[in-house]
SELUM-63604 format. One line per field, with one value per residue: residue in three letters; x, y, z of N, C-alpha, C in turn. Coordinates in steps of 0.1 Angstrom, whole numbers, always signed. Layout:
% residues N
aa = [Ala; ...]
n.px = [X; ...]
n.py = [Y; ...]
n.pz = [Z; ...]
ca.px = [X; ...]
ca.py = [Y; ...]
ca.pz = [Z; ...]
c.px = [X; ...]
c.py = [Y; ...]
c.pz = [Z; ...]
***
This chain:
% residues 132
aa = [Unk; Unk; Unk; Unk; Unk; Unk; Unk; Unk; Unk; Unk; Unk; Unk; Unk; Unk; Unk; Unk; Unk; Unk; Unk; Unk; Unk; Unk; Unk; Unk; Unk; Unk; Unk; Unk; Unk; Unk; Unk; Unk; Unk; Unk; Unk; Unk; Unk; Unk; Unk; Unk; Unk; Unk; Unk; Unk; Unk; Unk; Unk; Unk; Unk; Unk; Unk; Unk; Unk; Unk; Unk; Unk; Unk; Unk; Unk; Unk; Unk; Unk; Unk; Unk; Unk; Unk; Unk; Unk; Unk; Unk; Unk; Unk; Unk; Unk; Unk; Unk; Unk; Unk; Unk; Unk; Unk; Unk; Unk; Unk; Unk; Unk; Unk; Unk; Unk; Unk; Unk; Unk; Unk; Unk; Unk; Unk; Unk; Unk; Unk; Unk; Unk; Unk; Unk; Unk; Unk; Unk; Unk; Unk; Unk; Unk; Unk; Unk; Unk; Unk; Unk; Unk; Unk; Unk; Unk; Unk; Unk; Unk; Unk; Unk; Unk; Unk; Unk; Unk; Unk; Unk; Unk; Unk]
n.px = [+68; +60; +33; +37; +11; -3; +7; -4; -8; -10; -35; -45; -45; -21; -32; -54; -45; -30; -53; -68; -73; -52; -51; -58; -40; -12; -22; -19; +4; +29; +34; +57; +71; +88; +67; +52; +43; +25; +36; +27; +38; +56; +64; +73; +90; +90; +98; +78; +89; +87; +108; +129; +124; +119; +105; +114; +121; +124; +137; +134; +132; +129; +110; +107; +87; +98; +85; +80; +79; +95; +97; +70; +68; +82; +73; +50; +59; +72; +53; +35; +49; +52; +28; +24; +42; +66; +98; +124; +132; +141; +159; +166; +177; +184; +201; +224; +233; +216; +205; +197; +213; +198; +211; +203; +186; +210; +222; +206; +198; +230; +227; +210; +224; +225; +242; +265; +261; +269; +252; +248; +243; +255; +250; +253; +239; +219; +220; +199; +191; +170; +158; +138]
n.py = [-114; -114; -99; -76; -74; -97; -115; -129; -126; -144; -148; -122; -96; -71; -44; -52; -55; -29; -15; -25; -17; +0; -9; -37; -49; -41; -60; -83; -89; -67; -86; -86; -110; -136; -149; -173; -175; -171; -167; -157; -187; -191; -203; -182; -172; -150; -112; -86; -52; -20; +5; +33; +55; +37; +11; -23; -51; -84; -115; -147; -172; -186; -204; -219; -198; -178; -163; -136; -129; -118; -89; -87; -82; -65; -40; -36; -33; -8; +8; +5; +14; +43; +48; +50; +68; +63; +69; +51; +13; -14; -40; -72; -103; -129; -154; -171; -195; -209; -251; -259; -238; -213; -204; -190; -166; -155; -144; -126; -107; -101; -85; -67; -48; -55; -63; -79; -78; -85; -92; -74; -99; -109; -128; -133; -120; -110; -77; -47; -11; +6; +38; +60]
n.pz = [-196; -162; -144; -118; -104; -105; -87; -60; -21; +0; -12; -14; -38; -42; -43; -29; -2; +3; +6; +25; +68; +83; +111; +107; +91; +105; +132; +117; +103; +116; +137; +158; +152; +135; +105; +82; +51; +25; -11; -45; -57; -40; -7; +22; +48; +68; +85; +90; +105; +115; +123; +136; +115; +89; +71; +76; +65; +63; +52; +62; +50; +20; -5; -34; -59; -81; -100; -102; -76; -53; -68; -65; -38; -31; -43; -33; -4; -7; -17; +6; +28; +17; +23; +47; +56; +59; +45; +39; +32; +44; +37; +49; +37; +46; +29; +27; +45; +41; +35; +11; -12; -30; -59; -82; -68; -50; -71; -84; -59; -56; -81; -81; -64; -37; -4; +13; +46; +84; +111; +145; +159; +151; +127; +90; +66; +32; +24; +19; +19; +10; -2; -10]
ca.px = [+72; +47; +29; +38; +4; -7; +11; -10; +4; -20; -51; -51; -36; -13; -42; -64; -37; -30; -66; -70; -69; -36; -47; -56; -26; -5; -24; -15; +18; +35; +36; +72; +77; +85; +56; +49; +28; +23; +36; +27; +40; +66; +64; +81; +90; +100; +88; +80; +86; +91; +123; +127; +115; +116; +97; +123; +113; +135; +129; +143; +133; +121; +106; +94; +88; +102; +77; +83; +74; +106; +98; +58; +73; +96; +65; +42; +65; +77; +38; +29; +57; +48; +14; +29; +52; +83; +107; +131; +129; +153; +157; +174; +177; +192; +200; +238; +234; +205; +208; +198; +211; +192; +221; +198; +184; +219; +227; +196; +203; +238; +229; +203; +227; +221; +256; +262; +266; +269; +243; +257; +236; +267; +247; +254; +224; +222; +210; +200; +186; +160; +157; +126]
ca.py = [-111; -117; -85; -81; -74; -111; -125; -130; -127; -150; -150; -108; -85; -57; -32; -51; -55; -20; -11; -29; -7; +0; -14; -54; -50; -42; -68; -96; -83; -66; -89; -89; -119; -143; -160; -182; -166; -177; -152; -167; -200; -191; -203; -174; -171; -130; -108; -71; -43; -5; +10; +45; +61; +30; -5; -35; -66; -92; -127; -157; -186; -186; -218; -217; -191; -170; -159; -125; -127; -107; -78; -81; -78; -49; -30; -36; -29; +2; +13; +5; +28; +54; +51; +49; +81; +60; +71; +37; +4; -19; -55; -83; -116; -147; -166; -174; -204; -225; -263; -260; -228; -205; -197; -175; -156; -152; -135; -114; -98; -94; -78; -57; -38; -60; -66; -90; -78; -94; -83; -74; -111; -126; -137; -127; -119; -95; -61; -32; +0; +12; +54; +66]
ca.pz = [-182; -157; -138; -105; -98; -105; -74; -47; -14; +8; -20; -16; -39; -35; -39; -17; +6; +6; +7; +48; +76; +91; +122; +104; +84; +112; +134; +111; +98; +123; +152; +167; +152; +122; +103; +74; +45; +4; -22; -57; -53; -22; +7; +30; +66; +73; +96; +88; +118; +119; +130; +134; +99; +76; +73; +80; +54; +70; +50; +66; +45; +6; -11; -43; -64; -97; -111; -97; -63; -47; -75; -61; -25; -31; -47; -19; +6; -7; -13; +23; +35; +18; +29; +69; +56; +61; +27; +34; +35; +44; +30; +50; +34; +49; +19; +26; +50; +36; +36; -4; -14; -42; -62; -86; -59; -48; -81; -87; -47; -58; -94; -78; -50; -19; +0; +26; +64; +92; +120; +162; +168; +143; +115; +82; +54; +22; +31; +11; +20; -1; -3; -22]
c.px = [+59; +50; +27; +22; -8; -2; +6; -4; -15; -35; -52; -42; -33; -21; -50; -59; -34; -44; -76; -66; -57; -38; -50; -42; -17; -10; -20; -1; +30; +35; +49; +75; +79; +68; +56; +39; +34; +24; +34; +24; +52; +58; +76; +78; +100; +91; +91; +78; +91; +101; +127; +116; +115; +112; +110; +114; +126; +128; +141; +145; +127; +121; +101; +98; +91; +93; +73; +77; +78; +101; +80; +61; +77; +87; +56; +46; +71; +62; +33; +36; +55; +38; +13; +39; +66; +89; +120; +126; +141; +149; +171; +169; +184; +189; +214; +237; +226; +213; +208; +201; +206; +204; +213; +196; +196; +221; +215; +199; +218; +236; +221; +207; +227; +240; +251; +269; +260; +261; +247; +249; +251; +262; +247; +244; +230; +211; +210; +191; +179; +153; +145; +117]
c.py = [-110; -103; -90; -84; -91; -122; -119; -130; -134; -148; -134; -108; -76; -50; -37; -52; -39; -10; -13; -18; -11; -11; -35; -52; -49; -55; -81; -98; -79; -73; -93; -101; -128; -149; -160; -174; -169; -163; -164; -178; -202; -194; -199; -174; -159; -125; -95; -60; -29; -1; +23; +52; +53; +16; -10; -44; -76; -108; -137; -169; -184; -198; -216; -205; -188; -163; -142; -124; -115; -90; -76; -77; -64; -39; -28; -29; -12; +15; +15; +15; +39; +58; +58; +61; +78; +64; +60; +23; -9; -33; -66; -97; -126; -159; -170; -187; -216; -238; -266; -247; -220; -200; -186; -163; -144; -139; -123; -106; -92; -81; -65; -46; -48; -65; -76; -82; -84; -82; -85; -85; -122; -132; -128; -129; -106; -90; -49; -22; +7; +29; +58; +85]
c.pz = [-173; -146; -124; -94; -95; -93; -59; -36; -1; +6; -21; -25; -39; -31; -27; -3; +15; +12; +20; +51; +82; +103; +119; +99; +95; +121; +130; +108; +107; +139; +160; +165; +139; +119; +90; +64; +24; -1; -35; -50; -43; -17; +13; +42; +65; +85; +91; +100; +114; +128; +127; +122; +89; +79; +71; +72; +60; +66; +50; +57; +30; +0; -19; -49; -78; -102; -104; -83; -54; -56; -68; -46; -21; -36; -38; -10; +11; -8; +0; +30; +35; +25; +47; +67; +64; +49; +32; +37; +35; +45; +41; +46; +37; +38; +15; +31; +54; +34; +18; -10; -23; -51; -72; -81; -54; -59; -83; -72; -51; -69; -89; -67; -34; -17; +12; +36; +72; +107; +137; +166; +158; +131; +100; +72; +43; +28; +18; +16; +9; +2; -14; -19]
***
């Protein structure tokens, strides 16, 4: 099984990711908007923002991948939070209404808890709420 810590997320990793100052990491990361960025061998388009008390991971497009990427994401994510003294993190994934759809992916978000709701813009994605 391959260690999450092996997947790069745009040539850094996690630690050294975590190891930027709040204000690059937020600079690059949280800009109110989607953007494009290499995990492994994904190519993802999400966008990460702050919302009351918990980081928002919101990933629109996934290409690529397996080799644990989603599990180096989800560890990251939930590290960085703490660090910003959020305790949740909430996961939307739009991976219902791809043109090629991931049916694995599908099944690992179902097996792992993620449900599908539909968001007050109308579009439906799996969501999970992550409490730590």
């Amino acid at each position: 099984m391959t260690d999450f810590r092996q997947v790069n997320i745009e040539g850094y990793t996690p630690e050294e990711i975590l190891a930027l100052p709040y204000a690059e990491v937020e600079a690059l990361v949280f800009c109110d908007e989607p953007f494009a960025f290499r995990a492994g061998s994904a190519e993802i388009l999400g966008e990460f923002r702050f919302a009351q008390d918990r980081l928002v991971v919101e990933l629109a497009h996934i290409d690529g991948g397996g080799e644990g990427v989603l599990l180096a994401l989800w560890i990251l994510a939930e590290r960085y939070a703490k660090q910003r003294d959020c305790h949740q993190v909430e996961w939307i994934v739009h991976a219902l209404t791809c043109a090629k759809p991931n049916l694995k992916l599908r099944r690992l978000l179902e097996r792992k808890g993620f449900v599908i709701k539909t968001s007050k813009e109308n579009v439906a994605a799996y969501t999970y709420l992550h409490c730590f």
